[in-house]
C-alpha positions in Angstrom: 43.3 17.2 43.1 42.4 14.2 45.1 45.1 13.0 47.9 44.0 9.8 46.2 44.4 10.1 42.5 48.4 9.6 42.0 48.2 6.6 43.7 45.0 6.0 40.8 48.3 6.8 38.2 50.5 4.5 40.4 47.9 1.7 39.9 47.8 2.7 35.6 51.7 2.0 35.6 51.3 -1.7 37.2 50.7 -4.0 34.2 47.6 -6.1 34.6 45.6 -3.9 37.0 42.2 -3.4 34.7 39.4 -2.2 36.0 37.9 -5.3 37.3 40.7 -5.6 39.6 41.3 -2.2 40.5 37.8 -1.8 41.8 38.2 -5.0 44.4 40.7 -3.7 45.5 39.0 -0.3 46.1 36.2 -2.1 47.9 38.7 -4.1 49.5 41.2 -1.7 51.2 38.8 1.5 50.9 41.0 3.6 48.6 43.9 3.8 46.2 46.4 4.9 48.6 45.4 2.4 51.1 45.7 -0.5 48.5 49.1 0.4 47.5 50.6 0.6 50.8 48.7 -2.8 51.9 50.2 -5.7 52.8 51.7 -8.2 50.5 49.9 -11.0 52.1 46.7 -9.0 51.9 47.1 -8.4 48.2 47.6 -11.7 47.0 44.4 -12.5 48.9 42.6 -10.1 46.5 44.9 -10.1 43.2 46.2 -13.3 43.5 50.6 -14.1 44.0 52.0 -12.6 40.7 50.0 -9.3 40.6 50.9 -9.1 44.3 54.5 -9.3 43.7 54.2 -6.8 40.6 52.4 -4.1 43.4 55.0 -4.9 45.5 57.9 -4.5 42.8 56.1 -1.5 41.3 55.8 0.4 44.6 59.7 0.3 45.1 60.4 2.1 41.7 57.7 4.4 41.4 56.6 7.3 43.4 52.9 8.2 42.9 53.1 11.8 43.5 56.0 12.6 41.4 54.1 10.3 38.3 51.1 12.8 38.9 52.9 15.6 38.8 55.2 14.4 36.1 51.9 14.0 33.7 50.1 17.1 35.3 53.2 19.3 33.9 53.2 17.7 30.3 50.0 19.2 30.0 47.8 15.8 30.2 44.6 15.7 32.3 44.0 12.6 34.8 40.3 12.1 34.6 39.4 9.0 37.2 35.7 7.7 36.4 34.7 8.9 39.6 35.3 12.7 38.3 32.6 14.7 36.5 34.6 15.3 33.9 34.8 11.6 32.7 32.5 10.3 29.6 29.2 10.0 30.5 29.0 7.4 27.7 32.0 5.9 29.0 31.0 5.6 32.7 27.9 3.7 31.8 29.6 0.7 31.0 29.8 -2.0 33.4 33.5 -1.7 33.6 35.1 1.1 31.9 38.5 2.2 32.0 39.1 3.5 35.6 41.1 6.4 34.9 41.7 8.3 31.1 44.9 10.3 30.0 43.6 13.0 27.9 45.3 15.7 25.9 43.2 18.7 24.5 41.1 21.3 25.7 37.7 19.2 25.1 34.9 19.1 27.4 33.3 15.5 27.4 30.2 17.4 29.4 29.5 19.8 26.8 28.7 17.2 23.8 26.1 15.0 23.7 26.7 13.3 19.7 29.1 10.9 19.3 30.0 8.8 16.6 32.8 6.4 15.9 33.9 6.0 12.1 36.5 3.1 11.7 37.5 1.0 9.0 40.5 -1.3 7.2 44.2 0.4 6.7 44.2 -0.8 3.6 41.2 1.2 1.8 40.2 1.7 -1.4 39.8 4.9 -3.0 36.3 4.9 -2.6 36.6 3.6 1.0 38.7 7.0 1.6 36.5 8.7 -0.6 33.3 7.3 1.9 35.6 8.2 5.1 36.3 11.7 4.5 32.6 12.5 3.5 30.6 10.9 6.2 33.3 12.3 8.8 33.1 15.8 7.1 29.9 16.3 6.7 29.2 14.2 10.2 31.3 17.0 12.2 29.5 19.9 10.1 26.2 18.6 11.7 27.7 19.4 15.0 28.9 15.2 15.7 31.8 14.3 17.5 33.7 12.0 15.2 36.0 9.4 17.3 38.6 7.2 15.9 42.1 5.1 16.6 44.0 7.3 14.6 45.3 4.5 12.6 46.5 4.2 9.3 43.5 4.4 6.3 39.9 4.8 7.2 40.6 6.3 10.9 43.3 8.8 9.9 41.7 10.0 6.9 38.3 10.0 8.6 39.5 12.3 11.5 42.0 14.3 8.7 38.8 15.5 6.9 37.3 16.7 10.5 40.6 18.6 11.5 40.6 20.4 7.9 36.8 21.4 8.8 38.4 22.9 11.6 36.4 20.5 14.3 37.3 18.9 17.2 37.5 15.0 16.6 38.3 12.2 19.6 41.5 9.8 18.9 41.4 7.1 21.1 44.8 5.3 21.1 46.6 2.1 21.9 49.5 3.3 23.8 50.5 6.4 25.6 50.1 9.9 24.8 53.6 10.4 24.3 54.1 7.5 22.1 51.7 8.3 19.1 51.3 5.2 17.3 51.7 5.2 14.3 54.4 7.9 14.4 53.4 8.8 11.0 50.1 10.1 12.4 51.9 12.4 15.2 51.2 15.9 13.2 47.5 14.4 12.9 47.6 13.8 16.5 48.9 17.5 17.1 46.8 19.0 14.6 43.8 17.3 16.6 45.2 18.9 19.8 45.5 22.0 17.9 41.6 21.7 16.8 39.9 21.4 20.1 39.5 17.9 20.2 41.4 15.5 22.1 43.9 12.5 22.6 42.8 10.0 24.6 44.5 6.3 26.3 43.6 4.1 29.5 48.0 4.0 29.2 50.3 6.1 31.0 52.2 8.7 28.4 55.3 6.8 28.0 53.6 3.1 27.3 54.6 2.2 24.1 52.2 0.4 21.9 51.7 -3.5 22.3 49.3 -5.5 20.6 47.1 -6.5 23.4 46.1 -2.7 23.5 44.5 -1.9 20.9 41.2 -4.8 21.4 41.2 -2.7 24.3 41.1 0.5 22.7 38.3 -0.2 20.8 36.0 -1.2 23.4 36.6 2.4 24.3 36.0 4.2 20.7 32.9 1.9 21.3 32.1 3.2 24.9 32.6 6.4 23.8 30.1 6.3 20.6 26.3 6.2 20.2 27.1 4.5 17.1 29.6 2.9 14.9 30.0 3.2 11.6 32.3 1.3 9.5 32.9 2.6 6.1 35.5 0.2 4.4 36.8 -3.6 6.1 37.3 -7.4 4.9 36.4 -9.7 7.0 38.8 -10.4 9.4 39.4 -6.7 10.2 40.2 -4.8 13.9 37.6 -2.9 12.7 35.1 -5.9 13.4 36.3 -6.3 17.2 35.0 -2.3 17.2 31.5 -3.8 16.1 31.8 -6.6 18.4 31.9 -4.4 21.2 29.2 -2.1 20.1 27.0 -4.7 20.0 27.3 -6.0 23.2 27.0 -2.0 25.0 23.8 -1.9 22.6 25.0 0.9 20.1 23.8 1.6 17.2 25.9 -0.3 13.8 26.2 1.4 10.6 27.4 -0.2 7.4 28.9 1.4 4.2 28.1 -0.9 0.7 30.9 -1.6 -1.1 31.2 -3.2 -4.5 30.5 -7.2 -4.2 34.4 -8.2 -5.9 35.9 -5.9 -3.2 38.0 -8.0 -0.6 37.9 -4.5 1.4 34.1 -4.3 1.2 33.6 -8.1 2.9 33.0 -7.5 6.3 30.6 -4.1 5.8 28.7 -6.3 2.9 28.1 -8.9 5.4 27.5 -6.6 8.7 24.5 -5.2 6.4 23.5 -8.9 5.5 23.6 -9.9 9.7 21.6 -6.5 10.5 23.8 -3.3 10.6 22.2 -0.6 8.8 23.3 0.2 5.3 24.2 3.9 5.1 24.4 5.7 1.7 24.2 9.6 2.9 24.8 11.5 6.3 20.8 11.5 6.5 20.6 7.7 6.7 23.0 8.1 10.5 21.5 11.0 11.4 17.4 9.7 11.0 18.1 6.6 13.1 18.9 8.6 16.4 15.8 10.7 15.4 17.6 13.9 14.0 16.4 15.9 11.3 18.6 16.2 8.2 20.5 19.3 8.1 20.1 21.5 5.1 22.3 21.5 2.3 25.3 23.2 3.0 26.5 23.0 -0.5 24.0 24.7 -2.0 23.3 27.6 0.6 26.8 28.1 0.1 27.1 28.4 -3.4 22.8 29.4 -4.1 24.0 33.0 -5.3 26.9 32.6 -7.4 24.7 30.1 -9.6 22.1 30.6 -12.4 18.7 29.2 -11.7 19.5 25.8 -14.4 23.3 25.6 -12.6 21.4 25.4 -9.5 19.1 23.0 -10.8 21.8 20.7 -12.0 23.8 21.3 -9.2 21.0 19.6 -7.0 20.6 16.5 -8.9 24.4 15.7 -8.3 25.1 14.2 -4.8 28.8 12.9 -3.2 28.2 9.3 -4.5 28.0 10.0 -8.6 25.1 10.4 -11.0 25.7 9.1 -15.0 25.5 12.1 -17.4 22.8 10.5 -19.5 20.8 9.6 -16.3 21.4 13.4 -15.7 20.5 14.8 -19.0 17.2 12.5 -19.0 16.0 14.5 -15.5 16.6 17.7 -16.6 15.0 17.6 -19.7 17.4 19.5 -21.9 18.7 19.4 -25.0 22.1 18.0 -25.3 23.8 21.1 -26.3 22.5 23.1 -23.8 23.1 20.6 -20.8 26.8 19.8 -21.4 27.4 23.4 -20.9 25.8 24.0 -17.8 27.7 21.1 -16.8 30.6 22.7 -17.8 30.4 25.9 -16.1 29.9 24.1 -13.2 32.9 22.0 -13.4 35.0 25.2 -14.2 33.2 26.8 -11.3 35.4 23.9 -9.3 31.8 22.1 -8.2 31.5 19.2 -9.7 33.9 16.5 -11.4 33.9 13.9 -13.8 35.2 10.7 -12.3 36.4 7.3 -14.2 33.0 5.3 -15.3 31.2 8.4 -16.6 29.6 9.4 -13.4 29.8 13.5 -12.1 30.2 13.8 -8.1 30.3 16.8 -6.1 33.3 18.0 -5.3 
């Protein structure tokens, strides 16, 4: 530990000390201890009078040791963005957060893929469908998946990556110990649990306030090499995500959603301004140059299936295909398609859903 970093926890605690200001006064007085012991009249020279006085006020109640130790024994790291441990990603912003409460065993160093999947908390039932298969089959490819662990598109994006049993980033708007929304704190654990992590810029016992969570997202953004957005109208918090992307030069991904969808608005016209529309996992993974990985389905289930279930099974994908446009690729005969389609649904692979169109389970 640094002789230096509690007094980078004291600093956390004093409300309107970002990062901007906490590194003048770094160049200022040299260090974090030495700026917290400094001189009113030398702190209102730097932070101007009322974030002087809150120093000032701040320094009476807390003690920056016993915070640091206090966090330390709750089992939450302290990661300043001097410390190797810190998001590359992250760091190479112009002013990221300048220090990160994190929960979880994960190693920032060891992963290189990021990607952020938010959306509206009011989805659809496709726009959950969408979530939980681009996040599932994201983390399968070895991705990171980051999130705000809010309610709809974020929570069930990083539920499908927990119940793949892969680590998943949740990046929140308040402290660690005040999981918001509380009806996301098993989520939260479960993530722990998983070998991902819980991240804030907030000290553990900040409660959530709605100033945070713009904030937060300029962090699920700095964390990301991308951001996809799977489900959001237009004004959505999910925008503000985008907004941020854009301006660290990340890439922007787009799900279509129906045209009379208020939900689908926002993606509809991302795609319209530029984002890239993305219909499968190979669409995300081609634009940072990766090679598609192979079907996991099929290599899975290759040897319990006959040679036309197989065949079926591979013209059926996560978004739908009609049984008649179906039945005119493989050729067959009515008879004998709608049984092969049968043994495959009773073989718990595929489904029919409302509209007449069979998805992969």
């Amino acid at each position: 530990m640094s002789d230096d970093l509690p007094f980078w926890v004291a600093f956390s605690h004093v409300r309107g000390i970002g990062p901007v200001r906490f590194r003048k006064l770094l160049s200022t007085f040299g260090s974090a201890a030495a700026s917290w012991e400094a001189p009113f009249e030398a702190l209102r020279e730097v932070v101007g009078e009322r974030l002087a006085r809150c120093i000032v006020a701040a320094r009476k109640m807390l003690s920056p040791h016993e915070l640091y130790t206090a966090t330390v024994r709750e089992g939450i790291a302290v990661i300043p963005w001097d410390s190797p441990a810190y998001p590359a990603l992250l760091r190479s912003l112009s002013n990221p957060p300048f220090l990160l409460y994190v929960e979880g065993e994960f190693s920032f160093s060891v992963h290189e893929k990021y990607i952020a999947i938010v959306g509206t908390r009011r989805p659809t039932p496709y726009g959950v469908k969408a979530a939980r298969f681009f996040a599932r089959e994201l983390a399968k490819a070895g991705w990171i998946v980051v999130s705000g662990l809010a309610v709809g598109i974020d929570g069930e994006a990083q539920r499908a990556v927990v119940e793949e049993e892969c680590p998943t980033i949740a990046v929140l708007g308040s402290g660690l110990r005040r999981i918001y929304p509380a009806v996301h704190l098993p989520l939260a654990r479960e993530i722990v649990r998983r070998g991902g992590a819980l991240v804030s810029e907030y000290p553990p016992g900040f409660g959530p306030r709605p100033e945070y969570f713009p904030l937060r997202n300029r962090i699920i953004s700095g964390l990301s090499c991308g951001v996809l957005v799977v489900e959001a109208p237009r004004k959505s918090g999910a925008l503000i995500t985008v907004d941020f992307a854009l301006e660290m030069g990340r890439e922007v991904f787009a799900v279509p959603g129906p045209i009379f969808s208020p939900q689908s608005e926002g993606t509809n016209a991302l795609i319209a301004q530029g984002a890239k529309p993305v219909q499968r996992v190979e669409d995300i993974l081609e634009a940072f140059g990766f090679s598609a990985p192979a079907p996991l389905e099929l290599a899975e289930v290759g040897e319990c299936l006959s040679e036309k279930e197989a065949l079926l099974f591979s013209y059926i994908d996560h978004v739908g295909v009609f049984k008649e446009e179906l039945l005119e690729r493989t050729g067959w005969e009515e008879g004998e398609f709608f049984q092969v389609l049968l043994t495959l649904e009773m073989k718990g692979l595929v489904q029919e859903v409302p509209g007449g169109k069979v998805v992969r389970v």
